[in-house]
C-alpha positions in Angstrom: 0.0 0.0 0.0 1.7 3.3 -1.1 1.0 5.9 1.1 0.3 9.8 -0.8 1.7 13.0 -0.1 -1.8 14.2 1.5 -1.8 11.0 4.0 1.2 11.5 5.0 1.3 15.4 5.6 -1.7 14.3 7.5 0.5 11.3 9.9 2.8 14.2 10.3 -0.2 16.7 11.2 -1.6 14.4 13.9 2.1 14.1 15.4 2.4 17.4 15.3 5.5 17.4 12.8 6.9 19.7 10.6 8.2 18.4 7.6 10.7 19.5 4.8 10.0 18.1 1.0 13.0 15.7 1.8 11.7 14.4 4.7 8.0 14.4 3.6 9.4 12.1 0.8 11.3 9.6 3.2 9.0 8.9 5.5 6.3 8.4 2.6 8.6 5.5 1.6 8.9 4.7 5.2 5.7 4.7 6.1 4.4 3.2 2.6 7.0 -0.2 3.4 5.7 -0.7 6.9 2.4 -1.0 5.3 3.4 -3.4 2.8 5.3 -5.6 5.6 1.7 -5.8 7.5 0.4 -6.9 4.3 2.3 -9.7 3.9 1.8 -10.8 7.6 -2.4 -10.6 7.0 -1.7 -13.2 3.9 -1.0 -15.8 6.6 -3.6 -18.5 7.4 -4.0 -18.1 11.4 -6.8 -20.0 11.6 -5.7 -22.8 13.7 -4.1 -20.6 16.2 -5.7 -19.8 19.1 -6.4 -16.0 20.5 -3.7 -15.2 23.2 -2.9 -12.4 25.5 0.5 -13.1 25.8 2.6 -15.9 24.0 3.9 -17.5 27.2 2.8 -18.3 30.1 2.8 -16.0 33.0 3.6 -16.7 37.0 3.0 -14.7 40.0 6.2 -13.7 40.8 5.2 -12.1 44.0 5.8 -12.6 47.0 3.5 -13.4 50.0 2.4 -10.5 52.1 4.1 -11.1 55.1 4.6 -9.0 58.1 8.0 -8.3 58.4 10.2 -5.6 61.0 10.4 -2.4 59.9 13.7 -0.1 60.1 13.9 2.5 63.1 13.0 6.0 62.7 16.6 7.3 63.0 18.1 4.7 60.2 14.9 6.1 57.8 15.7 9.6 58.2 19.3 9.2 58.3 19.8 10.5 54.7 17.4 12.9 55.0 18.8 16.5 53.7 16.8 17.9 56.1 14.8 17.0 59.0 12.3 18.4 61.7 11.7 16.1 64.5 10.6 12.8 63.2 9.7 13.6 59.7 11.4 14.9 56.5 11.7 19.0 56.5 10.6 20.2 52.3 10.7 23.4 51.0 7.0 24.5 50.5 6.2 24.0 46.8 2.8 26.0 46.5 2.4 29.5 45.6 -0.3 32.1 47.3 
């Protein structure tokens, strides 16, 4: 499937591009043999494959929630840049 000038300006004008004559040209060619590659791949008989979400099988990898101990207070603000009693001291980020 060859892609035209006017389809592609249009790709470009959804991206928000801006394209030169040179480059307008390349990716028409570009553009125009991805098409042509997805072609090829709808000629084949898929048939007798099934529907998948994923092509191999997937495992919980995770963990079991298990109560664990948690670090002190001093070794969690330890590398804090700056702190105020027992919690992290920000700069104020909002504006009046």
């Amino acid at each position: 499937m060859r892609l035209s000038r006017e389809e592609v300006l249009h790709i470009a004008w959804l991206a928000r591009l801006g394209l030169d004559e040179a480059e307008l040209e390349r990716f028409r060619e570009q553009l125009s043999n991805i098409l042509e590659h997805f072609q090829v791949l709808q000629e084949l008989n898929t048939d007798e494959i099934p529907p998948t979400a994923h092509i191999l099988p997937l495992e919980d990898v995770m963990r079991d929630d298990e109560p664990q101990p948690s670090y002190s207070l001093d070794d969690i603000l330890a590398n804090a840049p700056r702190r105020e009693g027992p919690y992290f001291r920000v700069m104020a980020v909002l504006e009046e």
